[in-house]
Structure formats: structure tokens, C-alpha cells
C-alpha positions in Angstrom: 97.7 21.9 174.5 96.5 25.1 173.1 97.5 26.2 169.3 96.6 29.8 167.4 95.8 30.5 163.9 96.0 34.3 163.0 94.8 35.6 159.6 95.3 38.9 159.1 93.6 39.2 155.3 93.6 42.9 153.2 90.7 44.4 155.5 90.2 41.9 158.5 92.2 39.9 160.9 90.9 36.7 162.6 92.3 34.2 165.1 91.0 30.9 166.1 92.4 28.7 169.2 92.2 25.4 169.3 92.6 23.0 172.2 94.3 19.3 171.2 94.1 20.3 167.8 90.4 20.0 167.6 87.9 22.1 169.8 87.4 25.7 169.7 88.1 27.5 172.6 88.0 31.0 171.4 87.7 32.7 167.4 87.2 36.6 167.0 87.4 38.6 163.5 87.7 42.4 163.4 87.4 44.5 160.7 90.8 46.2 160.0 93.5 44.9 158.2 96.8 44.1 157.4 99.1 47.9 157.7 96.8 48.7 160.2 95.6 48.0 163.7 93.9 44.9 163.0 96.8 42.2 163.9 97.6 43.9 167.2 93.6 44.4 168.3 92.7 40.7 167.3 95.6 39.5 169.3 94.2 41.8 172.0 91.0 40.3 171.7 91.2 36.8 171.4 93.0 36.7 174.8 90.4 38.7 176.3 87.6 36.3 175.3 89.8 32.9 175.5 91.5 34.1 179.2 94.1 32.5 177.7 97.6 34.4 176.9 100.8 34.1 174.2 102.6 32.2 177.0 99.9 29.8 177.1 100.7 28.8 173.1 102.5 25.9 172.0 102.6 27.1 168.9 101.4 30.5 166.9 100.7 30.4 163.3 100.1 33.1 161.1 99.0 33.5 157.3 97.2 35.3 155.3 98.1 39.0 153.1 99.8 40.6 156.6 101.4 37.0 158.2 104.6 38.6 157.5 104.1 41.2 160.1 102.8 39.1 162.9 105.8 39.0 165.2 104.3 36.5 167.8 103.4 33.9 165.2 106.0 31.2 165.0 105.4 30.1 161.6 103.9 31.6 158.3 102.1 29.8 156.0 99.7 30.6 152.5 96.5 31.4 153.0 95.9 28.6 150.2 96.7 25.5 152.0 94.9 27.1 155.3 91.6 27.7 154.0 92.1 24.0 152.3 92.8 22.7 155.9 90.0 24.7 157.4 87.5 23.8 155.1 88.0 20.0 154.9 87.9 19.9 158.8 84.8 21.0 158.5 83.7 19.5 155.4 85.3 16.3 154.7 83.3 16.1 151.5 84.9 19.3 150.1 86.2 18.8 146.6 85.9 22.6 145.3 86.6 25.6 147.2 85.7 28.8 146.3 87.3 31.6 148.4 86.2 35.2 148.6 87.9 38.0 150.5 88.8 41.4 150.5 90.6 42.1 147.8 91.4 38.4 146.3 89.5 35.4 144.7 90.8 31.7 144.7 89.5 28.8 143.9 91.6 25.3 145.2 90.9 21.5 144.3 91.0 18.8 146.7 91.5 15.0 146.5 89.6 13.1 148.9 92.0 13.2 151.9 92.0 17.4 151.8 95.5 17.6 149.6 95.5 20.6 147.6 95.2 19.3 143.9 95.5 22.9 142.0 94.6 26.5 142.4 94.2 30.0 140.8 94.0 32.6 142.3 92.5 36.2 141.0 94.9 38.7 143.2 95.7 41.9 140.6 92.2 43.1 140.2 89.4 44.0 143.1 86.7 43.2 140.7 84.5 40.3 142.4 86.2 41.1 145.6 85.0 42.2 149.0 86.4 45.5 148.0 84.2 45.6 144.9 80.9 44.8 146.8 81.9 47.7 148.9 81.8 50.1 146.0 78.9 49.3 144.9 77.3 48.6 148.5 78.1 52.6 148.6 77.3 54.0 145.3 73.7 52.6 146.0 74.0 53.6 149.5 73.3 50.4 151.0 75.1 48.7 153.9 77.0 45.4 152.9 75.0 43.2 155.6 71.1 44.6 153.6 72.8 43.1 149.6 71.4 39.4 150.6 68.1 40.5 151.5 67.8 42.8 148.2 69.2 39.8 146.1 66.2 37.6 147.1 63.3 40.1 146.8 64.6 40.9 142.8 62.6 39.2 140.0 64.4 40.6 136.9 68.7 41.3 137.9 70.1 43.7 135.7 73.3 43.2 133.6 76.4 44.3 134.7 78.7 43.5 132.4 82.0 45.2 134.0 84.3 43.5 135.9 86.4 46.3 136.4 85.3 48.1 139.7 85.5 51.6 138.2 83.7 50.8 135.1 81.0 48.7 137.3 80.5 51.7 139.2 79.6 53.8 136.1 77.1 51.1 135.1 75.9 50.8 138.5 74.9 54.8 138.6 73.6 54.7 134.9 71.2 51.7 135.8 70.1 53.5 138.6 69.9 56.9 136.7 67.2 55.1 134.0 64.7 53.3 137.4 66.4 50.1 137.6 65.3 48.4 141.0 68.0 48.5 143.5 66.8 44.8 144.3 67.5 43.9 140.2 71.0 46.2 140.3 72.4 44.5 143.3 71.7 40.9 142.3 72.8 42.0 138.9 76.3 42.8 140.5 76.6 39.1 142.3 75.6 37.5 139.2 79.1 39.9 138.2 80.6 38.3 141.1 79.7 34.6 140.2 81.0 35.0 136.3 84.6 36.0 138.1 84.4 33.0 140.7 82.9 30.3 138.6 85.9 31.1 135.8 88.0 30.4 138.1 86.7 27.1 139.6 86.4 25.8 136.1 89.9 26.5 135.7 90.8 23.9 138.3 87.7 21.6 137.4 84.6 22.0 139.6 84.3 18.9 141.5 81.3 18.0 144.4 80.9 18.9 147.0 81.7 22.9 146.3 82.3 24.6 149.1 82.6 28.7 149.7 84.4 30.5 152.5 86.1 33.6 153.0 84.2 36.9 154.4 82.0 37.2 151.1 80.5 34.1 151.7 78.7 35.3 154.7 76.6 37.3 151.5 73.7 34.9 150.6 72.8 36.3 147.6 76.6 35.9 146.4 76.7 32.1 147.1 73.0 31.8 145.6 74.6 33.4 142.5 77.3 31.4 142.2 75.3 28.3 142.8 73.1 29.1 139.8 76.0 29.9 137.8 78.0 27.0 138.3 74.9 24.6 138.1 76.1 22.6 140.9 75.4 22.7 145.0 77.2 25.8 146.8 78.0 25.0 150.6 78.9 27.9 152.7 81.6 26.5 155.9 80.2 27.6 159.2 82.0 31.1 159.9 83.2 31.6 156.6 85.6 34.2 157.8 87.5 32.6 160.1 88.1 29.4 158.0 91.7 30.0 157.2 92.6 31.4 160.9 90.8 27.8 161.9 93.3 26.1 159.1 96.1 28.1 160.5 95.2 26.5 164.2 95.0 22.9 162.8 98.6 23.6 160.9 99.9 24.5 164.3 98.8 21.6 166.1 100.6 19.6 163.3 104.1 20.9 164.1 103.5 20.7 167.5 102.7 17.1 166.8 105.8 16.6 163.9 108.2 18.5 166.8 107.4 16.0 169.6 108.2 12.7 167.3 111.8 14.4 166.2 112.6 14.6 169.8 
């Protein structure tokens, strides 16, 4: 039996098929959003690579900032209580996630059997966002994938103090203006990051084992940031970005399974 999770976040959608609910048969990401191409060329895609098509489906799960607008899904669901599932599937010791995406941060509790205890979630601003490391990736004319490897080579990160995108971006060109490293300026702006993330994980009580996912968390020097912030271990989830697509699948194995025992 053969279930899809689609995720179709601010600026990438994902899908994930799983096979009985627990093997991974096919996962693709591409970078466009929702009100875009991005849910009709991942759908495209992860048929290409599975060989498997919609008819093939027992059930088609969507979440995420765009569910609403995939019209093969046969369910929607938060993108909250998918990354939770994804993330304890993987991680059964998961107690604190910490979720990073394009234009959101959340953070979600978990009791030992993956039940979502509380959340926040940080979705009016785009400061410690995917979004805002994209600002800054291109006022210092770097490419996203290169901040990691300038994090690590930086012995003194500067301050940034904003969290508001436009105001980090003036302080971002200023630093630069007076010398400042770009190594020092862009581990100053994860450290930014972590302040916004870690505030938020307080908020729902950080418990071990903390656990990151979402497409920021593919960013080393982000989850080393955090890690020293929050004082406590920082896990990343194998393919961070396609944990709640993943979460989505598992949901959608579920109602398969809850449809078959009402029949």
C-alpha cells in the first residue's frame, strides 16, 4: 500500500511516499512555493522518480502554508503535528523540536510517545527565517549553501542585534562598511537566528533530546548556533526538509489504517 505526504511550505514543496507506512520509496523537494509552480512540479516529479502514479495512492495527504491548494490530496493537516510525526519516526528520543522554514519558526514539545505537548509558533515576522538568511546571504553576496562553511572558519562573530530583516540588513552593510570579516558577520547573523529560536523553545520548555528540522537546518552553522545558545545537544533529522512531507505520509497511512477497521 502506497501513501503520499505533500508539503508545499512559503518557498519549497516536498513529497515523500511511503510503502506500508514505513519505507521510503521516493522523496523529492523543489524550490518554489506555495502560489507558484512548486505543488504541480513536485507532484510531477515524485512520480517520475517513484514510477509510481496518483492512481496508485491509497491515500494523499497534504499540509503545510499551500495544503489548501493541493487538489489531489485527500486530506489537509498542520504542518505542526507533521513535522512532530516526522520527527519522532525518526527520532523516537525527540522531546524538543525546533523547526525552521521559509518564512516561519516553531518550536513543539513532545511526551514520550511523540504527542504534541505545546507549541509557538513565530509566523508574522521573516526575521530568523529562511527568508531572512536569504537577505543577508545576498547583501554579502554569498550563496546560502557557502554560510556554514563561513560560520566555522570565524573566531570573533559580530553582533547583530536586529531581528527585524530590514534593520538587520542595515547593520549587516554597516559592519561590512567598517572591515568586519564576512566569516565574523555571518556567524553573527545565526547567533541572530538562535536568540529568535531558542526564545521560542523556552517558551514550551526545552526538554532532551532537541531536535531541528525544517530547510534551515540543513545550515550547520545555524544548528551549531543554536546548540551553543540553548546550552543543550542540537540534533538535525536526516533530510530536514522533507520531515513534515515524511509526517504527512505516516498521517496518511494512519487513515488508511483507521478507514479499514470502520469498515
Amino acid at each position: 500500500m502506497y501513501t503520499m505526504g505533500i508539503d508545499i511550505g512559503s518557498s519549497s514543496s516536498k513529497a515523500v511516499i511511503l510503502r506500508d507506512g514505513g519505507e521510503v520509496v521516493a522523496a523529492t523537494a523543489v524550490q518554489a512555493g506555495t502560489g507558484s509552480s512548486g505543488p504541480a512540479r513536485v507532484l510531477r516529479e515524485i512520480q517520475t522518480c517513484s514510477g509510481l502514479s496518483l492512481k496508485e495512492m491509497s491515500f494523499v495527504l497534504a499540509t503545510g502554508y499551500g495544503r489548501a491548494g493541493v487538489e489531489a490530496a485527500d486530506k489537509q493537516m498542520s504542518e505542526i503535528t507533521c513535522h512532530a510525526k516526522g520527527v519522532f519516526f525518526q527520532n523516537q528520543e525527540a522531546r524538543t523540536i525546533i523547526d525552521i522554514g521559509g518564512q516561519d519558526v516553531k518550536a513543539i514539545s513532545l511526551d514520550e510517545r511523540g504527542g504534541i505537548r505545546q507549541f509557538y509558533m513565530n509566523d508574522k515576522c521573516a526575521a530568523g527565517t529562511g527568508r531572512f538568511l536569504e537577505v543577508m546571504a545576498r547583501v554579502l553576496e554569498v550563496n546560502l549553501d557557502e554560510l556554514s562553511s563561513y560560520h566555522f572558519r570565524s573566531n570573533h562573530p559580530a553582533t547583530v542585534s536586529s531581528t527585524c530583516t530590514v534593520f538587520a540588513e542595515s547593520e549587516v552593510i554597516s559592519l561590512l562598511s567598517q572591515g568586519i570579516p564576512k566569516e565574523d558577520i555571518i556567524a553573527g547573523i545565526h547567533f541572530s537566528v538562535a536568540v529568535k529560536a531558542c526564545a521560542l523553545a523556552q517558551r514550551v520548555g526545552v526538554r532532551e533530546e532537541v531536535v531541528m528540522c525544517g530547510g534551515v537546518a540543513r545550515n550547520g552553522g545555524v544548528a551549531d548556533a543554536i546548540q551553543s545558545a540553548l546550552g543543550a545537544r542540537v540534533t538535525v533529522t536526516h533530510t530536514p526538509q522533507l520531515t513534515g512531507a515524511l509526517g504527512a505520509a505516516l498521517l496518511a497511512f494512519e487513515e488508511v489504517k483507521r478507514k479499514e477497521k470502520l469498515v
